[in-house]
C-alpha positions as CSV (number, residue, x, y, z in Angstrom):
1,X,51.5,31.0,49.5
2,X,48.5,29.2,50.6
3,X,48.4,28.0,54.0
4,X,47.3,24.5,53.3
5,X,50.9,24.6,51.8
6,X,52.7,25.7,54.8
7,X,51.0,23.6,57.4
8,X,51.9,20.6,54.9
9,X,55.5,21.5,54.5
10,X,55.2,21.9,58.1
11,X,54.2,19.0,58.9
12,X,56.6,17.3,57.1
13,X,59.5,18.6,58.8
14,X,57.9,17.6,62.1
15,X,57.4,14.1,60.5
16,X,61.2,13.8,59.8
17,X,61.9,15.2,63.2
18,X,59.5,12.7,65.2
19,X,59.4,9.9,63.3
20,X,63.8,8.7,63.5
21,X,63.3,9.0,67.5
22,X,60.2,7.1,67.3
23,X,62.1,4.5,65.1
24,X,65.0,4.1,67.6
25,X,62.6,3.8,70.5
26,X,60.5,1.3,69.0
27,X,63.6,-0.7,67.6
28,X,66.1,-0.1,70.5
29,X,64.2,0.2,73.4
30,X,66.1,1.6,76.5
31,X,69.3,1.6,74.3
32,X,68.0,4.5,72.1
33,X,68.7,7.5,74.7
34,X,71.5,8.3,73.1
35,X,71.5,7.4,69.4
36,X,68.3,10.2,70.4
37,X,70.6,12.6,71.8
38,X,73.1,12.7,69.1
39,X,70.4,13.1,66.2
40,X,69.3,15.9,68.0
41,X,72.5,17.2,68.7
42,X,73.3,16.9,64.8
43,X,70.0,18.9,63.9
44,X,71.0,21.3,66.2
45,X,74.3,21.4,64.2
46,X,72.8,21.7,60.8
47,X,70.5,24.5,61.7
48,X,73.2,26.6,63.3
49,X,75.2,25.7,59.8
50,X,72.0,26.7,58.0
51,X,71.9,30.0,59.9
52,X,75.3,31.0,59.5
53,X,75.5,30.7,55.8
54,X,72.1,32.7,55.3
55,X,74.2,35.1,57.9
56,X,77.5,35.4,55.4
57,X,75.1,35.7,52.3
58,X,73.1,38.3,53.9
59,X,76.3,40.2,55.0
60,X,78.1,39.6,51.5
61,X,74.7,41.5,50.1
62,X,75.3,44.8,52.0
63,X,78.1,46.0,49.9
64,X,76.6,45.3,46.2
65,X,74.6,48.2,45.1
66,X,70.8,48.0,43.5
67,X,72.1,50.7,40.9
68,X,74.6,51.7,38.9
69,X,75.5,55.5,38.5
70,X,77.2,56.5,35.1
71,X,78.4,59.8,34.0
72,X,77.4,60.5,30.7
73,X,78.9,64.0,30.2
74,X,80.2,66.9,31.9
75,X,77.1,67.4,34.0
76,X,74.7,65.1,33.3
77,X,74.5,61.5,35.3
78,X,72.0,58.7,34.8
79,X,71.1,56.5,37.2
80,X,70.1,52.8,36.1
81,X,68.2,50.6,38.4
């Protein structure tokens, strides 16, 4: 991945971030303390949801084996990948 590529997804994210408070500011003066607290609040939300499911998958993904082991006679095994 290029690095041109990550600084502009980058900066989009931070766009998103910056750009509602800025909105409710400009709009809603004074008044927009706490719309701006609650966005936040809910981004905090969704990142800790977007955590704990890459958690669970993660966690599901310990106890499926890479390879399968079959027993083709009385002493020979082969081991596929």
């Amino acid at each position: 991945m290029k690095w041109s590529r990550v600084f502009a997804e980058l900066g989009k994210a931070a766009g998103i971030v910056v750009l509602v408070p800025v909105v409710l500011m400009v709009r809603l003066k004074w008044d927009s303390v706490l719309p701006i607290i609650i966005y936040f609040q809910l981004l905090l939300i969704w990142i800790q949801a977007e955590i704990s499911f890459r958690q669970n998958e993660l966690y599901a993904a310990q106890f499926e084996p890479l390879f399968d082991v079959q027993v083709t006679g009385a002493s020979r095994m082969a081991l596929t990948i």
